[in-house]
VEXRORO-817203 format. One record per residue (C-alpha): residue number from 1; chain; residue in one letter; x negated, y negated, z negated. Coordinates in Angstrom, 1 decimal. Layout:
N
(NUM,'A','a',(X,Y,Z))
...
// end
This chain:
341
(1,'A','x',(-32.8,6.2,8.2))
(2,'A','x',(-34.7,9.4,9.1))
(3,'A','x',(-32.9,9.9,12.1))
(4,'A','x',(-33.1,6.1,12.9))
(5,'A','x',(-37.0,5.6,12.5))
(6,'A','x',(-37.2,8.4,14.6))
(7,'A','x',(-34.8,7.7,17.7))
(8,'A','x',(-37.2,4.3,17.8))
(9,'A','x',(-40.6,5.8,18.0))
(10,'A','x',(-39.0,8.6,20.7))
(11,'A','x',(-37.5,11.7,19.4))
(12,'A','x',(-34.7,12.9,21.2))
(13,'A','x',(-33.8,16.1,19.9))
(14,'A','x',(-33.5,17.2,15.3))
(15,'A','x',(-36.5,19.3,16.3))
(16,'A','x',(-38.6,15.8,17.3))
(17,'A','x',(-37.1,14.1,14.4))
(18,'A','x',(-38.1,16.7,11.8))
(19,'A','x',(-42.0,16.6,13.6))
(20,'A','x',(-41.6,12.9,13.3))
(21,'A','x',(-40.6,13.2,9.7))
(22,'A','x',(-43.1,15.4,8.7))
(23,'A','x',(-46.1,13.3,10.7))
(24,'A','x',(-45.4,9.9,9.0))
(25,'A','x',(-43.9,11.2,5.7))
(26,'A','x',(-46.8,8.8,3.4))
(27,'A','x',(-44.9,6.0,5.7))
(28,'A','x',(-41.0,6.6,5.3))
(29,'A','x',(-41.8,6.9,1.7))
(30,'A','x',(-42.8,3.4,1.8))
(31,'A','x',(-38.5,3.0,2.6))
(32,'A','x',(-36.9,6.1,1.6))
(33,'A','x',(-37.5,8.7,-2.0))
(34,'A','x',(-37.8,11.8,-0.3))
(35,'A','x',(-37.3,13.7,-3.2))
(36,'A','x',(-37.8,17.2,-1.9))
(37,'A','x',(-39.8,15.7,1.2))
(38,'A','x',(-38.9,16.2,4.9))
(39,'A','x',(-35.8,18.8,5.5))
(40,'A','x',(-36.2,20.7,8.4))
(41,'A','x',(-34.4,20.2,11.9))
(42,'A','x',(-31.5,22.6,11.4))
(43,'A','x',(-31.0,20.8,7.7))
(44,'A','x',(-31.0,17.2,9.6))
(45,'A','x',(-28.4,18.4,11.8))
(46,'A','x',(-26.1,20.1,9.4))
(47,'A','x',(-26.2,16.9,7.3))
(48,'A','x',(-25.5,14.3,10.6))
(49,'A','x',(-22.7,16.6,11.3))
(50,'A','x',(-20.7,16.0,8.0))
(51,'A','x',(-21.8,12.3,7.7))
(52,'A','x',(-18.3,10.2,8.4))
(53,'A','x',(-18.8,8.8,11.9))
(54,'A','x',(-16.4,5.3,9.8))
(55,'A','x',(-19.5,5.2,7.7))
(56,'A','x',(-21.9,5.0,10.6))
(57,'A','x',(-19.1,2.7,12.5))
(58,'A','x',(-18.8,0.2,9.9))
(59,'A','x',(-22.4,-0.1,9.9))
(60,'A','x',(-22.7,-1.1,13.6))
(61,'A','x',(-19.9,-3.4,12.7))
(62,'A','x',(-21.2,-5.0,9.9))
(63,'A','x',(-24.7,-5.3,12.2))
(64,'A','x',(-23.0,-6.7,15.3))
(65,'A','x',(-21.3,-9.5,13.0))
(66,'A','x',(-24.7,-10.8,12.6))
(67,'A','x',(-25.2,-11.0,16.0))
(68,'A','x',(-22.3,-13.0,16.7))
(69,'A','x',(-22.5,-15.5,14.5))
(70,'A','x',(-24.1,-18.0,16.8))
(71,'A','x',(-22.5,-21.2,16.7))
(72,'A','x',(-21.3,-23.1,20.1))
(73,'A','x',(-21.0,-20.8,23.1))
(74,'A','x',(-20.1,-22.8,25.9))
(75,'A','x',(-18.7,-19.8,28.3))
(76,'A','x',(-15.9,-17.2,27.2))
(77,'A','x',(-18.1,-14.0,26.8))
(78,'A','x',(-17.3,-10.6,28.2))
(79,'A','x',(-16.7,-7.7,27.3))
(80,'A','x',(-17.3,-4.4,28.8))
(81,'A','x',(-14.6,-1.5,28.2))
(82,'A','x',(-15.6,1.9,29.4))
(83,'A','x',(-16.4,5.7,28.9))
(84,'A','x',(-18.9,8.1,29.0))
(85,'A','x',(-19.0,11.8,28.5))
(86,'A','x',(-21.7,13.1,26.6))
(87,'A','x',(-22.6,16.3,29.3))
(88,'A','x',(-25.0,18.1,26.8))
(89,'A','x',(-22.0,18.0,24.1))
(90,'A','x',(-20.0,20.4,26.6))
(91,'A','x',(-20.3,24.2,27.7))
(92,'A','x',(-17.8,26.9,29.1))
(93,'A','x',(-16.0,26.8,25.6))
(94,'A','x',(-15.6,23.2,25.3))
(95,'A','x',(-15.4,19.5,26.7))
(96,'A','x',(-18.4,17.1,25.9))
(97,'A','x',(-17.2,14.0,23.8))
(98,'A','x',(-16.0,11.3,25.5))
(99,'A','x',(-17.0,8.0,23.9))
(100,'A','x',(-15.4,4.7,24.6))
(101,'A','x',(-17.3,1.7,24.0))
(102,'A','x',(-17.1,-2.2,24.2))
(103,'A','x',(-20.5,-3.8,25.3))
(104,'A','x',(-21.0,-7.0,25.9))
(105,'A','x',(-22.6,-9.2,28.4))
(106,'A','x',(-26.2,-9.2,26.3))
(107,'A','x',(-25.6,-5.5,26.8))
(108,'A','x',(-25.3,-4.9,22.8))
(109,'A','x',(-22.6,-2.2,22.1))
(110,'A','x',(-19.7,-3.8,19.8))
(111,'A','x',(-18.0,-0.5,18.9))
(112,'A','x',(-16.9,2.8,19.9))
(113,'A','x',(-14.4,5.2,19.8))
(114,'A','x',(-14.3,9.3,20.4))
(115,'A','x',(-11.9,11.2,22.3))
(116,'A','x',(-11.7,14.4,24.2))
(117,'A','x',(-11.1,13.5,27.5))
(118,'A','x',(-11.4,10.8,29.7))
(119,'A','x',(-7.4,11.0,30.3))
(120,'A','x',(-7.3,9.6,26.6))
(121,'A','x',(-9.2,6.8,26.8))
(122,'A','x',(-5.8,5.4,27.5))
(123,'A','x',(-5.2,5.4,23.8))
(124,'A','x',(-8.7,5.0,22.3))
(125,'A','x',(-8.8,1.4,24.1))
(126,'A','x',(-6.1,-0.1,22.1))
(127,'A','x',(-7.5,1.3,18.8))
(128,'A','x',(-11.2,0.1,19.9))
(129,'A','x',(-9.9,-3.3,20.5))
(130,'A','x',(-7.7,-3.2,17.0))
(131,'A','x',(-11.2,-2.6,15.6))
(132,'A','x',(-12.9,-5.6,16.8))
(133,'A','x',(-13.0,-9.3,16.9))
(134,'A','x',(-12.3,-10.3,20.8))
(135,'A','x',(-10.7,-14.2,20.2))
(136,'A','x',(-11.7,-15.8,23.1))
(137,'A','x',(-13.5,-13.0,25.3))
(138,'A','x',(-13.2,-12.1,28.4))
(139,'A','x',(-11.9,-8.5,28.7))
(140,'A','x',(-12.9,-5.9,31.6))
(141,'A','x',(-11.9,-2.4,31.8))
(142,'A','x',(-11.4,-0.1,35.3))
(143,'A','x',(-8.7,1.0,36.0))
(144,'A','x',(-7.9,3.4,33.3))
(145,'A','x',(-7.3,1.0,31.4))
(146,'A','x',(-4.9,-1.5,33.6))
(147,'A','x',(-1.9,-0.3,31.1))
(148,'A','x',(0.9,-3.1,29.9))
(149,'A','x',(0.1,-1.9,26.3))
(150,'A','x',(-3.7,-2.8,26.5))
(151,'A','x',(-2.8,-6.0,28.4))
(152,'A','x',(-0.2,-6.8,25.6))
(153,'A','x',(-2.8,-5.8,22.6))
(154,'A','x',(-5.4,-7.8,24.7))
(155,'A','x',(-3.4,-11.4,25.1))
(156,'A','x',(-1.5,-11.0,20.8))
(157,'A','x',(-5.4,-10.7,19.8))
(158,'A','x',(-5.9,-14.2,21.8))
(159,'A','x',(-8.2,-12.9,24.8))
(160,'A','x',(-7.8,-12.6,28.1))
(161,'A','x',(-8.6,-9.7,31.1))
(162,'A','x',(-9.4,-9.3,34.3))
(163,'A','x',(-8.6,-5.8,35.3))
(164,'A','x',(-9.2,-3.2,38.4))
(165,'A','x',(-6.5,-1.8,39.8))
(166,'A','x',(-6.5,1.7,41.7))
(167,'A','x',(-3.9,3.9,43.2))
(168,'A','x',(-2.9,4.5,39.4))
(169,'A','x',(-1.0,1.5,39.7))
(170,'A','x',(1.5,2.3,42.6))
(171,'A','x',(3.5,-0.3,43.9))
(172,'A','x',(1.0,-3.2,42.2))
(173,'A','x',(-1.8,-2.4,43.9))
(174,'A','x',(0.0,-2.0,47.6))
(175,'A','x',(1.8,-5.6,46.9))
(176,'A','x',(-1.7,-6.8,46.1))
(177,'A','x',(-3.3,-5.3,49.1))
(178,'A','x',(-0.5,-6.4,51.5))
(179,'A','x',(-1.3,-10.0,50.0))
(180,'A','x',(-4.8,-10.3,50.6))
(181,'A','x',(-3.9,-8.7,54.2))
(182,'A','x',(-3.0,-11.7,55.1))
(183,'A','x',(-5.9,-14.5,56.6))
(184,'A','x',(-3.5,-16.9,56.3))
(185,'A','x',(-2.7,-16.9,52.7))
(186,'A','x',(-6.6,-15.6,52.1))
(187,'A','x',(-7.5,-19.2,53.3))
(188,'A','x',(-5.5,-20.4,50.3))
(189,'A','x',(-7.4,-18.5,48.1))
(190,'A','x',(-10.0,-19.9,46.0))
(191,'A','x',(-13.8,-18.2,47.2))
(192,'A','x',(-17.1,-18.1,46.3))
(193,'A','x',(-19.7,-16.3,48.0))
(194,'A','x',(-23.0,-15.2,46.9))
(195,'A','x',(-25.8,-13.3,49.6))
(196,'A','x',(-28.9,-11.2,47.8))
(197,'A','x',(-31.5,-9.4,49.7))
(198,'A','x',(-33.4,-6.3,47.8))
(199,'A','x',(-34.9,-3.1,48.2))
(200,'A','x',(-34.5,-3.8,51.9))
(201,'A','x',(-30.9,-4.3,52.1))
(202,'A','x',(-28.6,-7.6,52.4))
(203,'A','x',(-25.3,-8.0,49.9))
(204,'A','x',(-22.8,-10.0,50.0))
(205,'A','x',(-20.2,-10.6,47.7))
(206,'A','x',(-17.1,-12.2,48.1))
(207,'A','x',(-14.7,-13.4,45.6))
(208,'A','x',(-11.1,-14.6,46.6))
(209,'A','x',(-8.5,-15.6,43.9))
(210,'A','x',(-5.0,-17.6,43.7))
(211,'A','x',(-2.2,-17.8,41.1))
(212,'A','x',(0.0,-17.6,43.8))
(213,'A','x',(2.4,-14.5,42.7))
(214,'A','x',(6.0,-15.4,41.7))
(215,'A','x',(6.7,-13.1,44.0))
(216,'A','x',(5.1,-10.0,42.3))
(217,'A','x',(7.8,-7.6,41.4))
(218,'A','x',(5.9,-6.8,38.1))
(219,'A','x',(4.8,-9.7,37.2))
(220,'A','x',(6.7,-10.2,33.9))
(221,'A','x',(5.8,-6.4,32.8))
(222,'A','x',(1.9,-7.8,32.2))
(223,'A','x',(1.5,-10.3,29.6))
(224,'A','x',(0.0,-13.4,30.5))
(225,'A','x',(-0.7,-12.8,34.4))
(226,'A','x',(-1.8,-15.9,35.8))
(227,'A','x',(-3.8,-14.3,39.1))
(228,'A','x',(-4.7,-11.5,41.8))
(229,'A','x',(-8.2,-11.1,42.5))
(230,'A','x',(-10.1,-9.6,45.8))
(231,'A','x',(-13.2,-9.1,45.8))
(232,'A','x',(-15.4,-7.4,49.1))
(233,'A','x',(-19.1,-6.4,48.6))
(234,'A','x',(-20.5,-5.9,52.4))
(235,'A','x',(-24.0,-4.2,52.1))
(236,'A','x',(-26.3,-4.6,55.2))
(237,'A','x',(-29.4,-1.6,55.6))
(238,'A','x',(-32.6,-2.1,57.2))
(239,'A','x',(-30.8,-0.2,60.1))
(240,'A','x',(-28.1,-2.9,60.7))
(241,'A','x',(-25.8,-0.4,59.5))
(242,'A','x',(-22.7,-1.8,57.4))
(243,'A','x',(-20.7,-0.9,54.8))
(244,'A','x',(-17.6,-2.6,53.0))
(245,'A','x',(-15.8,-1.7,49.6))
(246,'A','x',(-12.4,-3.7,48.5))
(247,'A','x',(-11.7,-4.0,45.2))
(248,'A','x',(-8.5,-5.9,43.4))
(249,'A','x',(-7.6,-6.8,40.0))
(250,'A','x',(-5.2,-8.6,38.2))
(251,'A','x',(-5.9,-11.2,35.4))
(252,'A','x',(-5.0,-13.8,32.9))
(253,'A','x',(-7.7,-16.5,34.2))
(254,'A','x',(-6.1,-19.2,35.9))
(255,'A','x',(-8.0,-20.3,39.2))
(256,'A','x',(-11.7,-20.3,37.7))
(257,'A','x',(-13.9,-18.9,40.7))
(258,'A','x',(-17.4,-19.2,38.8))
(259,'A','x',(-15.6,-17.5,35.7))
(260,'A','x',(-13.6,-14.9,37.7))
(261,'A','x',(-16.6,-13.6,40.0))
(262,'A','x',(-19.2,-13.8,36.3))
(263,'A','x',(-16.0,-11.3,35.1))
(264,'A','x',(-16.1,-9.1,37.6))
(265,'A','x',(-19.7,-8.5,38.5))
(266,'A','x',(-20.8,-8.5,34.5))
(267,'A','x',(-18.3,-5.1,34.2))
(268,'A','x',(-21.0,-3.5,35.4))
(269,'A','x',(-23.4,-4.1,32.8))
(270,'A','x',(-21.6,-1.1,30.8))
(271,'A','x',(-22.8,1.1,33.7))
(272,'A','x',(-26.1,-0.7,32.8))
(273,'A','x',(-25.8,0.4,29.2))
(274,'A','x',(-24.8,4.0,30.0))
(275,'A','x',(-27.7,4.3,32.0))
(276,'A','x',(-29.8,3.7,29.5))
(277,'A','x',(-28.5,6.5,27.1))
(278,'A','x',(-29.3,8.9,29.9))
(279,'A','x',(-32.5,7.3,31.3))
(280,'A','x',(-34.2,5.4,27.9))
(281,'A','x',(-32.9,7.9,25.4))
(282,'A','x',(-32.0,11.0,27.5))
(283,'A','x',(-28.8,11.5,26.2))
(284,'A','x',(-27.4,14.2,28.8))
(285,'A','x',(-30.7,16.4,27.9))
(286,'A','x',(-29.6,16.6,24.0))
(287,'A','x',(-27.7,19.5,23.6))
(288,'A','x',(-25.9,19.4,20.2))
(289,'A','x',(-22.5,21.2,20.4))
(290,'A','x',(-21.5,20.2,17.2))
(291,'A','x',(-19.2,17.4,18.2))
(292,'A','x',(-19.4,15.3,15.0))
(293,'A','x',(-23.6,15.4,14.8))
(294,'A','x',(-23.5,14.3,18.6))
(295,'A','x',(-21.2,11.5,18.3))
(296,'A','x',(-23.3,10.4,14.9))
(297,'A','x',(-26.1,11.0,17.1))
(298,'A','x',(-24.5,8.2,19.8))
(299,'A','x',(-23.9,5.3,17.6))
(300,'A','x',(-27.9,5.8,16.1))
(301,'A','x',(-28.7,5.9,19.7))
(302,'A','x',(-27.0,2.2,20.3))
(303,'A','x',(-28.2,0.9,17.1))
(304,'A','x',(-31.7,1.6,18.1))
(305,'A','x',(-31.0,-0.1,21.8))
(306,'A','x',(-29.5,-2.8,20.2))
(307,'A','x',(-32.7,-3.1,18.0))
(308,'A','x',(-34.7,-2.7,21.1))
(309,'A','x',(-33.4,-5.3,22.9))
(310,'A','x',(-34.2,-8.1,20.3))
(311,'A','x',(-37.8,-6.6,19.8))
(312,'A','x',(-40.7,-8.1,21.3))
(313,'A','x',(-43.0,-4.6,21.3))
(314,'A','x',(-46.7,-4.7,22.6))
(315,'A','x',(-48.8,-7.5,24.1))
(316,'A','x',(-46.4,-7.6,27.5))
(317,'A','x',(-42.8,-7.4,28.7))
(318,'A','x',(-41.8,-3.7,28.6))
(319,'A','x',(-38.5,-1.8,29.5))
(320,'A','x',(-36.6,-0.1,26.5))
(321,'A','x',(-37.7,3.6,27.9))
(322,'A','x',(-41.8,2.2,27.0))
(323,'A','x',(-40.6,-0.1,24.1))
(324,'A','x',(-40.0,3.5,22.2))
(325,'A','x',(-43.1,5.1,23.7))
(326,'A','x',(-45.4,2.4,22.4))
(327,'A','x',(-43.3,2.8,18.6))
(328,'A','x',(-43.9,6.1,19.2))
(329,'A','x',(-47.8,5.9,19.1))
(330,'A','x',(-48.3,3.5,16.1))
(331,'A','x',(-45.1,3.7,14.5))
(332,'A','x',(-46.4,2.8,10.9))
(333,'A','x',(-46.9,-0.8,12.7))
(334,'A','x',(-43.9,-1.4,14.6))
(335,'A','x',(-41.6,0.1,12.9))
(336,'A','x',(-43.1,-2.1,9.6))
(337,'A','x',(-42.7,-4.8,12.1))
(338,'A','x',(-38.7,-4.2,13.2))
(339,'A','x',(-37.7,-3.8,9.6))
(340,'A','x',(-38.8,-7.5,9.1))
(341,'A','x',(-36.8,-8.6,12.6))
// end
């Protein structure tokens, strides 16, 4: 709870937390004994570092059930699958954790999981998706994780996918590509198009799908495949200059344009979240080495953007990064506040 109250009113480092601590120790007595009063930073550390990171999981768990218990959702909702190394984790004498997580389309993180590398998030995806509840969701991952297994753990658990596919994928992706190569079978395809204009420059994203594929030599190695996807952003600068990226996936959807193109533009909310941990909480800048402390460290940090995102802090709309700065400044009131959310 130390390390929690603290993360919200803008510590970032145990040094922060233990000034925190000590600052507003008359307050956290209010919801903690503090029998020998505020340990010091190295003590906070040494203790996060032997606390079970199932403990902490379960927690999130138990907390993300109560934010899906709304009744009557009338879209499939997503979910985000990704990784992202922790860079202050990591030195010459060892990898930064890699940390798997599932976030959804609010942008609320459902669970993680820890691995070394980002080579195995091909097996922390299936056990991440053992660990939550995904009936009826919408699954997106890049293309790391466009493996039979995942698809087959995906479809038994009664969701469905829609995932990228890279040069990872051999043959699928080049029978994909020749597909799509094609403007006659392209005008087959359903589309959607959508144009945006900011910061100067013109997007526009295209979306072509079809559940045309018997011929796909793989088809019957992916459970459920039901359709290819295409999808071409084409970014116009103030110059006139153009660029063009292609991307493919395949998927379980059947031909749902609206539902295909929401799928594939709301992966990148993840990036979104990520972000957040570098920009909101400066994640990258903490430099715990001990791995077990900075993956503890992680799941606080999502608890406390999950919290922030539900909060209404100050007088105005604020972004998360300012949400903390104001709890930082009077945190005896909105921390009083949160606890009664």
């Amino acid at each position: 709870m130390l390390v929690f109250f603290a993360t919200l009113a803008n510590a970032d480092d145990w040094v922060e937390i233990e000034v925190f601590g000590k600052e507003h120790e008359d307050f956290l007595r209010n919801y903690l004994e503090l029998p020998y009063g505020i340990p010091s930073h190295d003590t906070i550390q040494r203790v996060f570092a032997i606390v079970p990171s199932g403990f902490l999981e379960n927690f999130q768990k138990k907390w993300n059930e109560l934010l899906n218990s709304e009744e009557g959702e009338k879209v499939k909702r997503l979910l985000a699958i990704d990784g992202k190394t922790q860079r202050g984790n990591g030195n010459k004498n060892q990898k930064g954790n890699h940390i798997v997580s599932a976030v959804d389309e609010r942008g609320f993180c459902l669970g993680q999981k820890r691995v070394e590398e980002k080579t195995n998030e091909i097996t922390a995806i299936p056990e991440l998706i053992d660990s939550l509840n995904i009936k009826g969701t919408i699954i997106t991952t890049d293309a790391m994780g466009t493996q039979t297994a995942i698809v087959k753990k995906i479809r038994k658990k009664r969701a469905d996918y829609v995932l990228a596919l890279k040069g990872n994928q051999g043959s699928l992706l080049e029978e994909v590509r020749e597909y799509f190569s094609d403007e006659g079978l392209l005008k087959k395809c359903a589309y959607k198009k959508k144009v945006e204009k900011a910061r100067g420059k013109i997007e526009k994203r295209e979306y072509w799908q079809t559940e045309d594929i018997s011929w796909l030599s793989q088809k019957k190695e992916w459970m459920g495949l039901k359709s290819i996807i295409l999808t071409r952003n084409t970014i116009t600068g103030a110059d006139g200059k153009e660029t063009v990226e292609e991307r493919y996936f395949i998927s379980s959807l059947p031909t749902e344009i609206e539902e295909t193109a929401r799928a594939v533009r709301g992966h990148w909310m993840i990036e979104s979240y990520h972000w957040h941990l570098d920009v909101t909480f400066r994640e990258d800048g903490n430099h715990t080495l001990e791995k077990q402390a900075a993956y503890n460290l992680n799941i606080i940090r999502k608890l406390a953007l999950n919290i922030l995102k539900i909060s209404e802090v100050g007088r105005c709309p604020m972004s998360m990064k300012k949400k903390r700065y104001a709890i930082g400044t009077n945190p005896e009131k909105y921390l009083d506040e949160l606890m009664n959310l």
